[in-house]
C-alpha positions as CSV (number, residue, x, y, z in Angstrom):
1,X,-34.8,-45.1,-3.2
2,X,-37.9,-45.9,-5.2
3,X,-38.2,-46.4,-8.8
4,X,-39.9,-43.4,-10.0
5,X,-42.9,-43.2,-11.6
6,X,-43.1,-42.4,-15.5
7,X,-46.1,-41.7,-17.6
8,X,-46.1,-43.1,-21.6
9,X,-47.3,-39.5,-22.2
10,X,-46.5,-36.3,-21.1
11,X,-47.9,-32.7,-22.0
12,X,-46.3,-29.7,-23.0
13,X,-47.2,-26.1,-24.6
14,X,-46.0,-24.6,-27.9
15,X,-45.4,-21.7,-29.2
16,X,-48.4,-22.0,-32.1
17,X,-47.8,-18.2,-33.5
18,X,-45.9,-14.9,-32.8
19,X,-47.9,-12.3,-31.5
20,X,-48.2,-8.8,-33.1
21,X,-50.0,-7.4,-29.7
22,X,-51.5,-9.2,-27.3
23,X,-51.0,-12.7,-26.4
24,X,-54.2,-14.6,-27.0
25,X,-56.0,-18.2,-27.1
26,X,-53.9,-19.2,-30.5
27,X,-50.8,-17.8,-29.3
28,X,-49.9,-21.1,-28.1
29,X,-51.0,-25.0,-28.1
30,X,-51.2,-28.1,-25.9
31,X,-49.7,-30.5,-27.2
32,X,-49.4,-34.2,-25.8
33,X,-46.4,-36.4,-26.8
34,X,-44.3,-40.0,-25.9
35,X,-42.1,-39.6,-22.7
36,X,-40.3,-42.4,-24.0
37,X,-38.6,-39.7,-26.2
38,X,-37.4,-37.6,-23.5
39,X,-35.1,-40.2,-22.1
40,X,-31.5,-40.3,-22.1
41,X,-29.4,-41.2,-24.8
42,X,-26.2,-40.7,-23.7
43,X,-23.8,-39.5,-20.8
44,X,-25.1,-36.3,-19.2
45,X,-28.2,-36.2,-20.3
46,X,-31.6,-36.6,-17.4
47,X,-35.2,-36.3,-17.4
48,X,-36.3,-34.3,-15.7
49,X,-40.2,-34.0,-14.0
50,X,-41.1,-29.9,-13.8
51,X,-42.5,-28.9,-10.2
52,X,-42.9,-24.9,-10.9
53,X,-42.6,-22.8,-13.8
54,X,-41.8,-18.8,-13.4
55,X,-43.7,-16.5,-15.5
56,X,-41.7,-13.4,-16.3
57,X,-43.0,-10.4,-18.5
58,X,-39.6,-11.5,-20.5
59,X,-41.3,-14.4,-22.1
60,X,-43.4,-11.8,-24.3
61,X,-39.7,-10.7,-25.9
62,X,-38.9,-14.2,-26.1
63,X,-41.2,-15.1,-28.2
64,X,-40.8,-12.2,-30.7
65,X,-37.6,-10.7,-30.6
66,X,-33.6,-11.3,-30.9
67,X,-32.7,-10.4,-27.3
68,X,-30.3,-11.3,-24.9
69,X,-32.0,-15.1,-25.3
70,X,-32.5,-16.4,-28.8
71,X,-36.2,-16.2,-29.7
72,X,-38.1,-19.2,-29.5
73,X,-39.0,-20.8,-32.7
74,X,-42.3,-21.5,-34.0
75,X,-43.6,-25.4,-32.5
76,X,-41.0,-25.4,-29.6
77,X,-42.0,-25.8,-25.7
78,X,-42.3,-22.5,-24.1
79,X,-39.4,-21.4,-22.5
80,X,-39.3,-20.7,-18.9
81,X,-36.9,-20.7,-15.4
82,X,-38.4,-23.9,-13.6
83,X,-37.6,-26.2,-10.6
84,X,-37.5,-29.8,-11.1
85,X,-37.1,-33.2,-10.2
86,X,-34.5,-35.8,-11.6
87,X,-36.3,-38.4,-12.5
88,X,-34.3,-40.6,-15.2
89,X,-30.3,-40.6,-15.8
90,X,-28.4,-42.3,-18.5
91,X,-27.5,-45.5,-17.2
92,X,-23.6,-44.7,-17.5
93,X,-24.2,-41.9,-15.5
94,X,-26.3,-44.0,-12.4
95,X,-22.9,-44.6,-10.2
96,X,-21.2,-41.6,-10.7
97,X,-22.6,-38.7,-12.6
98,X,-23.3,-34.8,-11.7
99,X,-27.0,-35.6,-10.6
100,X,-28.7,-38.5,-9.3
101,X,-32.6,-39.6,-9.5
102,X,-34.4,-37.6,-6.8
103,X,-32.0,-34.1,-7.1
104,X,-34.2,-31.0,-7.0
105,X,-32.8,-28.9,-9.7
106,X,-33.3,-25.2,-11.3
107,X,-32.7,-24.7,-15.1
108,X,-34.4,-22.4,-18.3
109,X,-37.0,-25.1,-18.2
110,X,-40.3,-25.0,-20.4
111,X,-43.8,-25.3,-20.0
112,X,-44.1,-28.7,-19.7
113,X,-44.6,-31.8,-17.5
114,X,-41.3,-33.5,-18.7
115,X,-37.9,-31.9,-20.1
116,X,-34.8,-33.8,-20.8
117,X,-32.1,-31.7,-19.8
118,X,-28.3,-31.7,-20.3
119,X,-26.5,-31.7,-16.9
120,X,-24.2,-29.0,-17.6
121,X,-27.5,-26.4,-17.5
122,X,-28.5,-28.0,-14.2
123,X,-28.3,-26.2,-10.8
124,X,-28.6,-28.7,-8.0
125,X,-30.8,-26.9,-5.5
126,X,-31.4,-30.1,-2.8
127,X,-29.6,-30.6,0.0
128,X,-29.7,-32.2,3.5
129,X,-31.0,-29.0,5.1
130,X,-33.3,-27.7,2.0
131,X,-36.7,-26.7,2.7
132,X,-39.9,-25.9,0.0
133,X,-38.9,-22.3,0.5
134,X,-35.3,-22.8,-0.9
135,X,-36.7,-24.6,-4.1
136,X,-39.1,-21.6,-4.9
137,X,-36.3,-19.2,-3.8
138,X,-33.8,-20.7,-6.9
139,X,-36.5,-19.6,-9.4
140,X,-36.2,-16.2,-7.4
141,X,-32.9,-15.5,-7.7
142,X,-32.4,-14.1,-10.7
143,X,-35.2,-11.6,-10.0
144,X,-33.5,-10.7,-6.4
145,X,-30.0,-10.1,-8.5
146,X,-31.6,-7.7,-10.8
147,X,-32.8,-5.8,-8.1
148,X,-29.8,-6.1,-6.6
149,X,-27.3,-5.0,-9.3
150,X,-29.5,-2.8,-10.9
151,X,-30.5,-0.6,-7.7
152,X,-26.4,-1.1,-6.5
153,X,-24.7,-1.0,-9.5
154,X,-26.1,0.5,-12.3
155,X,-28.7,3.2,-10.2
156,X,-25.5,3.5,-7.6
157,X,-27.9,4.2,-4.8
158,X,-26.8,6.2,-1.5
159,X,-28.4,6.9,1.8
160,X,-30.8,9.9,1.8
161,X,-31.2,10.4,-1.8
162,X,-35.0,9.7,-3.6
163,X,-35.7,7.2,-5.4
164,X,-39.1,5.6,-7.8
165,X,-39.5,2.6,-8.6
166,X,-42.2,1.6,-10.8
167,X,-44.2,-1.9,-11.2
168,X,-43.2,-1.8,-7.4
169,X,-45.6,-5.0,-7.1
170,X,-44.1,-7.1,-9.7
171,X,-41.3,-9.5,-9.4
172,X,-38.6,-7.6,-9.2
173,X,-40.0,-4.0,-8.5
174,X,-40.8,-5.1,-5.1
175,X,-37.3,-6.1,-4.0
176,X,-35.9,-3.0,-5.8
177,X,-38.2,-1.1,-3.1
178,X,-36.7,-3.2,0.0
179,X,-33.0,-3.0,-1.6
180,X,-33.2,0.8,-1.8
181,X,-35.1,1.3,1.8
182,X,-32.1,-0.9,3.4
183,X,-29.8,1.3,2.2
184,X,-31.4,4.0,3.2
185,X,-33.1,6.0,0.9
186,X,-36.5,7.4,0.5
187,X,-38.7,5.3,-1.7
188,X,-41.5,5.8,-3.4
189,X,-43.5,3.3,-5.4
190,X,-45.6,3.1,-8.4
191,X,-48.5,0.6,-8.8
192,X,-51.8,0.1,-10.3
193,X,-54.8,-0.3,-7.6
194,X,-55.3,1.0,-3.9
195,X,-54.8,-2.4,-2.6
196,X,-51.4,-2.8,-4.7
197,X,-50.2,0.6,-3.1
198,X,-51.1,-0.6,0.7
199,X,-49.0,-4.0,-0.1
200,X,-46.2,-2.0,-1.4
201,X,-46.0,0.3,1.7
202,X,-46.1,-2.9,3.8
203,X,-42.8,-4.0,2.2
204,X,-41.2,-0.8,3.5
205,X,-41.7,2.1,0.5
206,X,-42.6,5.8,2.1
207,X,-45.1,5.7,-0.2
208,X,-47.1,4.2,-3.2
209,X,-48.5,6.0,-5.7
210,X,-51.6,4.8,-8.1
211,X,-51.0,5.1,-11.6
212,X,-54.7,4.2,-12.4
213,X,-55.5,7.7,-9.9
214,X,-57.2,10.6,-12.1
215,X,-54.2,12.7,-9.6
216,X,-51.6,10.8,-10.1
217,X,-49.2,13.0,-12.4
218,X,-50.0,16.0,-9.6
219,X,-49.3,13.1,-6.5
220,X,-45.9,12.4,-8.1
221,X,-45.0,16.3,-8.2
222,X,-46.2,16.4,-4.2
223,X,-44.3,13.0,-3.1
224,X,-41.4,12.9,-5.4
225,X,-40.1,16.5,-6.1
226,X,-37.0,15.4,-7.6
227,X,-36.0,12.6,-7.8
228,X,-32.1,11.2,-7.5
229,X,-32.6,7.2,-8.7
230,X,-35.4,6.3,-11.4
231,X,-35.7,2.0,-11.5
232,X,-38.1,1.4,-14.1
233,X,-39.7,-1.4,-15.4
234,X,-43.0,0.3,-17.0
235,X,-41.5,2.3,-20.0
236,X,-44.1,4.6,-22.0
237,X,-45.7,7.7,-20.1
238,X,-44.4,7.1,-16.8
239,X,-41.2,7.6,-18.0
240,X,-41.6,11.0,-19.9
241,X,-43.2,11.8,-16.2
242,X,-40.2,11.0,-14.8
243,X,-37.6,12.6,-17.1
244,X,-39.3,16.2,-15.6
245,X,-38.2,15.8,-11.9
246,X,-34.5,14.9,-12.3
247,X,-32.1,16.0,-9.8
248,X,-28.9,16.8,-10.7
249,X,-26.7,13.4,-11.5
250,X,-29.8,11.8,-11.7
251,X,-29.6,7.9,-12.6
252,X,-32.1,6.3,-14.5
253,X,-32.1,2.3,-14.7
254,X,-33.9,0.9,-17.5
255,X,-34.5,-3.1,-16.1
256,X,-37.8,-3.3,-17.7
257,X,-40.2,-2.0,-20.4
258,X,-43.7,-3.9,-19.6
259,X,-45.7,-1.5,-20.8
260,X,-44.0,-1.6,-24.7
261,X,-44.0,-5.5,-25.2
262,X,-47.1,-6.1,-26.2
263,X,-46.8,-3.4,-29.1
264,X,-43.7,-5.8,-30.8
265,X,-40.7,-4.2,-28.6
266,X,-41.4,-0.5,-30.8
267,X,-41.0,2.0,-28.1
268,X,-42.8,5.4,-27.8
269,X,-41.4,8.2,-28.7
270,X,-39.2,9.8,-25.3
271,X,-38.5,13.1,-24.5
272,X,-35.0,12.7,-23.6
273,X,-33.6,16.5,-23.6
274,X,-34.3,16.8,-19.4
275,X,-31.5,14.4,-18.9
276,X,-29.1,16.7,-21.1
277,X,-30.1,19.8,-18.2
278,X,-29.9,17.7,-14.9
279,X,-26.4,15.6,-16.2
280,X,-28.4,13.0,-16.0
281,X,-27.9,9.2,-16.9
282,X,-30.0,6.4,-18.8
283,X,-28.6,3.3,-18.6
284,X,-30.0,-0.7,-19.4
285,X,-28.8,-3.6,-18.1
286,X,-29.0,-7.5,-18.4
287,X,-28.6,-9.1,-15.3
288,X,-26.3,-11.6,-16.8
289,X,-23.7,-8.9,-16.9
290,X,-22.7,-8.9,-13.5
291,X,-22.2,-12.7,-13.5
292,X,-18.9,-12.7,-11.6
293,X,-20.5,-10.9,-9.0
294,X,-23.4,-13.1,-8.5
295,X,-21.4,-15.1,-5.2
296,X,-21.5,-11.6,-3.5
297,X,-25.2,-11.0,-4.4
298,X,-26.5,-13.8,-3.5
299,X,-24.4,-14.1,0.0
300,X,-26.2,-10.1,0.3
301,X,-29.5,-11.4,-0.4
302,X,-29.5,-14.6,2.1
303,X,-28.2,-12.4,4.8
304,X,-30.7,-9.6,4.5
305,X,-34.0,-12.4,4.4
306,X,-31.9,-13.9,7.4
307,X,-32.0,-10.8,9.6
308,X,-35.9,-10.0,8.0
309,X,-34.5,-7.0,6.1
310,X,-35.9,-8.5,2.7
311,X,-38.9,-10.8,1.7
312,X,-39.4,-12.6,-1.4
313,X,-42.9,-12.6,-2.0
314,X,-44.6,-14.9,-4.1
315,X,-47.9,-15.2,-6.2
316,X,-48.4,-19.2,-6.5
317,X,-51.0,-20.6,-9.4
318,X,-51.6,-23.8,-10.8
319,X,-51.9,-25.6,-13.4
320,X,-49.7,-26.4,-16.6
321,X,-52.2,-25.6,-19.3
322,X,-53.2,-22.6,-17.5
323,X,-49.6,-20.8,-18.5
324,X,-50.9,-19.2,-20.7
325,X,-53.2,-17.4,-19.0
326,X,-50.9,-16.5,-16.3
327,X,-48.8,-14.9,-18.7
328,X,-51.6,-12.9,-19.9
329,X,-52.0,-12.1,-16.2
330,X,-48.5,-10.3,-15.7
331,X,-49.7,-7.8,-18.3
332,X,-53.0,-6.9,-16.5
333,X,-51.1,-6.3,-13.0
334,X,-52.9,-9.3,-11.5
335,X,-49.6,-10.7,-9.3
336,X,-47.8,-9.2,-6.0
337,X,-44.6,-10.4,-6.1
338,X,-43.2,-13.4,-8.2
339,X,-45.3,-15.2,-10.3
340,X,-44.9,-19.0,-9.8
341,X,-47.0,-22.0,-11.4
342,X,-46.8,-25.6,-9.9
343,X,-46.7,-27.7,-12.4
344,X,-47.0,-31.6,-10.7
345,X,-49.5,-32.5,-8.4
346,X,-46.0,-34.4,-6.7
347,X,-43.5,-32.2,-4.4
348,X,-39.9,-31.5,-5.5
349,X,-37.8,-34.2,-4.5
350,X,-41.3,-36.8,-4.3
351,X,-40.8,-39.3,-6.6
């Protein structure tokens, strides 16, 4: 195997300020620093070169709020769910350790060209019959496990009941869509833009509706009716729209709240008496929960894209410095699909 190829410097992006709204321009900074200080220093430790970054509408909690990840502190590397290269080991490690120089691994990651990495957070993702699909499809997988539990366990669909989804485009609306059509249900999808509604009936929903539309609150009554499953990842009005066309034993999965992050995590005040009349049910949910069902998940998932019953789509950028940007992007409604950034001009595994 060659010797790979290190730089004396490498850049990364900090967190520069916690936003109060929006992110913007000083939110973060781009920063260059030694590699020489991201090499092993003892057993278990790698460097590791970042290929692709995800960018999740998560990362705006993460930078502001105690969640279910501890909140990134003020001059560290953005966080972020990457695919990478091994590129250094320790040398104790060169004969016999966990990973070797030219693995292809998936790990909470950062924004930057370089990470050093403790092997113990590493998932090896290479193998002798891996393809360029499988190494974006590991930064996929926890967004195809939220659909999955959240739409299976905690929304409990069953065949011929209605369900909504909202931000039907976005990373993990759109598999929530195909999860719930496989089982076979009526969907209907919510998205912002014509052309975001055609994509989202291409995936399989009954229909898309246009939040942006001037009609939309009287196209929901017409399409929807009552509804039986709510997945929702918009928060805010939506919501309150929602919470009037319950059926009876309704189930309403809270996965997401994109439309309350920029305002600081403060919700809007919800109207929440309708779920008192229908015996309804509001429940959130981390993914994380469900961990010792993940096997079975992802068995579910591989065997539904193998018999073309579910697509991952994905919205590929580039550029490290342009993060940022990108992130900003998820808030506007830009992406179909996952959001991926590739990171080295090198391919996974390329050293």
């Amino acid at each position: 195997m060659s010797t790979p190829s290190i730089p004396s410097q490498y850049t990364h992006i900090t967190l520069a300020e916690r936003p109060t709204g929006d992110i913007t321009s000083s939110t973060f900074k781009v920063e260059q620093a030694p590699t020489q200080t991201l090499l092993p220093r003892k057993s278990g430790e790698v460097l590791v070169r970042v290929d692709y970054v995800s960018i999740d509408p998560a990362m705006r909690i993460w930078v502001t709020l105690e969640s279910y990840m501890k909140v990134i502190p003020i001059g560290d590397t953005m966080r972020a769910n990457g695919t990478g290269t091994v590129v250094a080991v320790h040398k104790s490690d060169e004969s016999n350790g966990k990973v070797k120089v030219g693995d292809i691994v998936n790990w909470y990651s950062g924004w930057s060209e370089y990470q050093l990495a403790d092997v113990e957070d590493l998932l090896v993702v290479s193998g002798p019959d891996s393809t360029a699909e499988d190494y974006l499809d590991a930064m996929a997988n926890m967004v195809s496990r939220t659909a999955y539990f959240g739409m299976l366990n905690v929304g409990q669909v069953k065949a011929g009941e209605t369900v909504v989804v909202s931000g039907a485009a976005g990373a993990v609306g759109n598999i929530a869509i195909q999860i719930a059509k496989l089982k076979g249900s009526k969907v209907i999808g919510i998205a912002g833009g014509e052309d975001k509604c055609r994509w989202v009936e291409s995936l399989g929903a009954n229909k898309c509706l246009d939040y942006k539309s001037k009609t939309f609150a009287e196209d929901f009554d017409k399409e929807v009716g009552k509804l039986d499953v709510y997945f929702d990842n918009v928060g805010g009005e939506t919501l309150d729209l929602v919470l009037t066309h319950l059926n009876p034993l309704a189930r309403i999965v809270i996965c997401g709240s994109i439309g309350n992050y920029n305002g600081g995590g403060k919700p809007p005040s919800i109207n929440y008496l309708p779920l008192l009349f229908a015996n309804a049910k509001m429940e959130g949910f981390v993914v994380t929960r469900f961990a010792d069902s993940y096997p079975q998940a992802n068995k579910d998932i591989k065997q539904w894209k193998k018999e073309g019953k579910l697509k991952i789509p994905f919205h590929v950028e580039e550029g490290l410095e342009s993060c940022p940007k990108y992130l900003q992007d998820i808030f506007k409604g830009t992406n179909k699909g996952k959001m991926i950034v590739k990171i080295s001009s090198k391919e996974p595994g390329s050293l």
